[in-house]
C-alpha positions as CSV (number, residue, x, y, z in Angstrom):
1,X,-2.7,2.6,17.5
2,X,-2.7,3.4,13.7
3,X,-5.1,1.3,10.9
4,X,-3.1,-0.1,8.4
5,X,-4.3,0.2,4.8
6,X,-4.0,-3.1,2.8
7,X,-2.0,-2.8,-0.1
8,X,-3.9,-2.4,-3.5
9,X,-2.5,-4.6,-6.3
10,X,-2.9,-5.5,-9.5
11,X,-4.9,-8.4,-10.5
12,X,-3.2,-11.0,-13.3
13,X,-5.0,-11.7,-16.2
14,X,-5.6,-15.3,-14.9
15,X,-7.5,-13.9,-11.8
16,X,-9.5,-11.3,-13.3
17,X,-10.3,-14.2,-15.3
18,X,-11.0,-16.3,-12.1
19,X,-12.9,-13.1,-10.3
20,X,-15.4,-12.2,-13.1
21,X,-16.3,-15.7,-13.0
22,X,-18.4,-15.1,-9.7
23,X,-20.4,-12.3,-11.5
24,X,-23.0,-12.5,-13.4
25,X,-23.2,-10.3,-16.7
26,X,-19.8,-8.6,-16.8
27,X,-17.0,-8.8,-19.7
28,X,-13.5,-7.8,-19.3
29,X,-12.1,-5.9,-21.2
30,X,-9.9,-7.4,-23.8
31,X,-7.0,-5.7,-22.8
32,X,-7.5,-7.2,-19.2
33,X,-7.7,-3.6,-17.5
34,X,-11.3,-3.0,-16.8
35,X,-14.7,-4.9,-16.3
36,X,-17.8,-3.4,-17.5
37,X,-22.0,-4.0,-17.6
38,X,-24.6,-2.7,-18.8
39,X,-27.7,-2.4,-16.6
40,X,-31.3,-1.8,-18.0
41,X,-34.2,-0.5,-15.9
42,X,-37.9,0.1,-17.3
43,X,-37.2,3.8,-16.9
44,X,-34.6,6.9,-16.2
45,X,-35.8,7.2,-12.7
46,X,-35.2,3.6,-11.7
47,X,-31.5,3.9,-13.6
48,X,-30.9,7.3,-11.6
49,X,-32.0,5.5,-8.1
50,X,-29.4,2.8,-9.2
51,X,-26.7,5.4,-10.0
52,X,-27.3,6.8,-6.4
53,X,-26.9,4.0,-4.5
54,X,-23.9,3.1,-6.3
55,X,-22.5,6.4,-6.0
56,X,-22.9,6.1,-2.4
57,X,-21.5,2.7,-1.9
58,X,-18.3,3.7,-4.7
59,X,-17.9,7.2,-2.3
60,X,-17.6,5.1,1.3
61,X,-15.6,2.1,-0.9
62,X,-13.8,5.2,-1.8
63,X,-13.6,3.5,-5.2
64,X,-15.3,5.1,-8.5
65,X,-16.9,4.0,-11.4
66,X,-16.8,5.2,-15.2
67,X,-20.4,5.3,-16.2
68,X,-22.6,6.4,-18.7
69,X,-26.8,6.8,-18.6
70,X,-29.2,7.1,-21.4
71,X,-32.7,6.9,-20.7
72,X,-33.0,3.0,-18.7
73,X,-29.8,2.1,-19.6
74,X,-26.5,2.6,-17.4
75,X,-23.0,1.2,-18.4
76,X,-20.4,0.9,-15.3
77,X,-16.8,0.4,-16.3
78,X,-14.6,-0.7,-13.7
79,X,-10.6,-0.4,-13.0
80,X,-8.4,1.0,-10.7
81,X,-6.2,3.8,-11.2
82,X,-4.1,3.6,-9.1
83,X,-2.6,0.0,-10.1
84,X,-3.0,0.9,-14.0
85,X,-5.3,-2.4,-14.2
86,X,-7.7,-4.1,-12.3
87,X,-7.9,-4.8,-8.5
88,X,-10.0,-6.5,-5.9
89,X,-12.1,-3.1,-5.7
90,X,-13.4,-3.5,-8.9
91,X,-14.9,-6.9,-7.9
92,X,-16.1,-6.1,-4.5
93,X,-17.6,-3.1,-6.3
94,X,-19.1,-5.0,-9.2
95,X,-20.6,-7.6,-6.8
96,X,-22.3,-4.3,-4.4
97,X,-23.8,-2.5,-8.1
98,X,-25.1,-6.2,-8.8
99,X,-27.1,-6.6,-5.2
100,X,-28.2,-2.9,-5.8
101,X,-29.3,-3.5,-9.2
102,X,-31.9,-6.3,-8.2
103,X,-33.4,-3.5,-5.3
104,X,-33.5,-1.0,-7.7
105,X,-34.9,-2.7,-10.4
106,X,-33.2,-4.1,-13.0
107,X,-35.0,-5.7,-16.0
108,X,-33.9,-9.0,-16.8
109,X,-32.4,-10.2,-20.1
């Protein structure tokens, strides 16, 4: 008995539209290919504890984020290579950085 991996497509503009709808605090791109937030926590060690429990959750997900950290502040931008674009990974991990933003920290806006 073999697992079947589901087949990875590209979102439409309309429902990456319709998907970063559900999250709070992302902007897509205007090109439609990526989402991205920035994150702010009241110091590097709080941003770094963030950036490792994503990291963990993007390595099992088997999904990776483009990120950047200065000081409090991350940036996560979020697309999927391998459909040139944006997929349901992107979401699912967007959704997983959000929950593990509030446990980590995050300053509100």
């Amino acid at each position: 008995m073999s697992a079947t991996t589901p087949v990875l497509t590209r979102h439409t503009h309309e429902q990456a539209r319709q998907a970063i709808a559900t999250l709070v605090g992302w902007a897509l791109a205007e090109d439609g290919l990526s989402i991205e937030k920035t994150f702010r926590f009241a110091n590097f060690s709080e941003a770094f504890g963030f950036m490792t429990r994503v990291a963990l959750a993007a390595e099992k997900a088997d999904h990776h984020p483009e990120w950047s950290n200065i000081y409090g502040r991350v940036t996560v931008r979020l697309t999927t290579h391998d459909v040139q674009g944006l997929s349901e990974r992107d979401f699912a991990l967007a959704a997983k950085a959000d929950a593990l933003a509030l446990r980590s920290g995050v300053l509100a806006k």
